[in-house]
N, C-alpha and C positions, 0 to 999 in steps of 0.2 A: 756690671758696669756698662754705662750706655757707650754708645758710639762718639759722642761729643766727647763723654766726661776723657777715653784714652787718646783722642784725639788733641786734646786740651794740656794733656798727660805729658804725649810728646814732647808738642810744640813748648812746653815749659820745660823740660828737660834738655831738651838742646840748644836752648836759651841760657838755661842758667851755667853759673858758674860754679865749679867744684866747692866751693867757700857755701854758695847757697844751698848744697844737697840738704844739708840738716834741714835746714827748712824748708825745704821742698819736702820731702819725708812727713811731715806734720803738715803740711800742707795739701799732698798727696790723701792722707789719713781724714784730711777734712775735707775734702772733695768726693771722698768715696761715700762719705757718711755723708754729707751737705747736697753731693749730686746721684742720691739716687731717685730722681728724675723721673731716668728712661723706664724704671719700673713701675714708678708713679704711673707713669701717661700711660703705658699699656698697660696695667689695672685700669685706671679709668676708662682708657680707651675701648677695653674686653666691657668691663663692665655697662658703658652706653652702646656698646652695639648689643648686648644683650636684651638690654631697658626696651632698646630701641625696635629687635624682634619681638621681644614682647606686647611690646604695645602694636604693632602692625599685624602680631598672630590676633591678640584682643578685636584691632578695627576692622581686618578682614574676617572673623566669625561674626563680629555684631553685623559687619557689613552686608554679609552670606544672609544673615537670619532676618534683617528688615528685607532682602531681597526676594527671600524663600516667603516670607510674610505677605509682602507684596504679591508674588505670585499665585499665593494660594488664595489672598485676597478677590484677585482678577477671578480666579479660576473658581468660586465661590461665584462672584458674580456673573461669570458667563452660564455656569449652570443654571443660575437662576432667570436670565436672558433667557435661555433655549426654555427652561421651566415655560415661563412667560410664553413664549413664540407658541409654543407646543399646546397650550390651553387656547392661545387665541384660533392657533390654527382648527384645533380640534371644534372650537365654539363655532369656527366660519365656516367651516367643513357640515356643523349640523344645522345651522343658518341657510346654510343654500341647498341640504338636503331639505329642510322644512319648505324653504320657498319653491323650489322645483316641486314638491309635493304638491302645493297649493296654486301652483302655474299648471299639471297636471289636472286638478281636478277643475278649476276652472276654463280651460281647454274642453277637457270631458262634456260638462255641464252646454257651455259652447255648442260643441261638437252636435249632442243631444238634442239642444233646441234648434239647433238648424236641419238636424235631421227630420225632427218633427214638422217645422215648417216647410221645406223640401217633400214632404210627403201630403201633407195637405194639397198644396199648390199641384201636385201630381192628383191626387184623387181628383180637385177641384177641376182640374186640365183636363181628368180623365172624363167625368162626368159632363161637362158642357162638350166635348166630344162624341161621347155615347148619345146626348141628345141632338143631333147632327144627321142630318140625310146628304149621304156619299157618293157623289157621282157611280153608275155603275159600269162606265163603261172605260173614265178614267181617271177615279176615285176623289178628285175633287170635291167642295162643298157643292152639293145640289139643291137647284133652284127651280127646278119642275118635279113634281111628281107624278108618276104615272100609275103605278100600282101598288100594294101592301108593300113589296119588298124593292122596288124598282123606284131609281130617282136617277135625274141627270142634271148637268151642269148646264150645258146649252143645245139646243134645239140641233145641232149638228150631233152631238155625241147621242142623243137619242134615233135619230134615224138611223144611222150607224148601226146601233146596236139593234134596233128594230127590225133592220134586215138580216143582218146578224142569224138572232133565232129569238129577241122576246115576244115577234109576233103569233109564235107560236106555244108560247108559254103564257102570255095573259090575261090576268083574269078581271081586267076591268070589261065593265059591258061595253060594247062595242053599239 
């Protein structure tokens, strides 16, 4: 019997008057039967908090599985991200080995044809030098000649040297 229904119980018992126990007795009898209530509500009450974990254990596993879902979804997708990165990197990786290759040879080629002209330009240097008569006394371009192997620059560097010693080496005729 619930807490009301004895509470109820009392308070009509010390109210009433000896004349009314008989009928409080039947009265009593249909209160106990009429007010069982308190067992009502806590059955129902047991049984919605039951309903009630249950449907929370339900939303929190469905809730778990769209999460885990979602997360393997991402994780699926980042793989696939880095897949991505990973190819582009690899493709740019052999793109700028290709083009350094081809920066290379054309440097090279460069390199080659300046070399070539640089040695022209020297033989060329070298040759209009070799045809050149050398001061002999101070190695400048000479502009007198005096004999097969003897040239000077100016009328002073020949005397010079004249006294020197090529007047004693010369084989021009005198």
């Amino acid at each position: 019997m619930g807490i009301l229904a004895v509470f109820f119980l009392q308070v009509t018992e010390s109210a009433a008057s000896p004349s009314d126990k008989g009928l409080d007795k039947n009265a009593n009898n249909k209160l106990e039967k009429a007010c069982d209530c308190g067992a009502k509500y806590d059955k129902a009450i047991k049984d919605l908090h039951t309903r009630l974990e249950e449907e929370h254990k339900k939303d929190k596993n469905r809730t778990l599985k769209e999460f885990s879902e979602n997360l393997r979804k991402e994780l699926q997708m980042e793989n696939e991200k880095q897949k991505y990165l990973s190819s582009a990197l690899e493709k740019l990786q052999q793109e700028h080995q290709e083009a350094m290759r081809k920066l290379q040879e054309e440097i090279e080629a460069k390199h080659k044809l300046q070399i070539k002209n640089i040695t022209e330009e020297h033989k060329n240097f070298l040759s209009e030098t070799k045809k050149k008569q050398w001061c002999y006394n101070c190695e400048n371009e000479a502009i007198y000649h005096c004999c097969w192997n003897t040239s000077y620059c100016s009328v002073e560097c020949q005397q010079v040297h004249w006294h020197k010693e090529h007047k004693r080496t010369c084989r021009r005729k005198r």
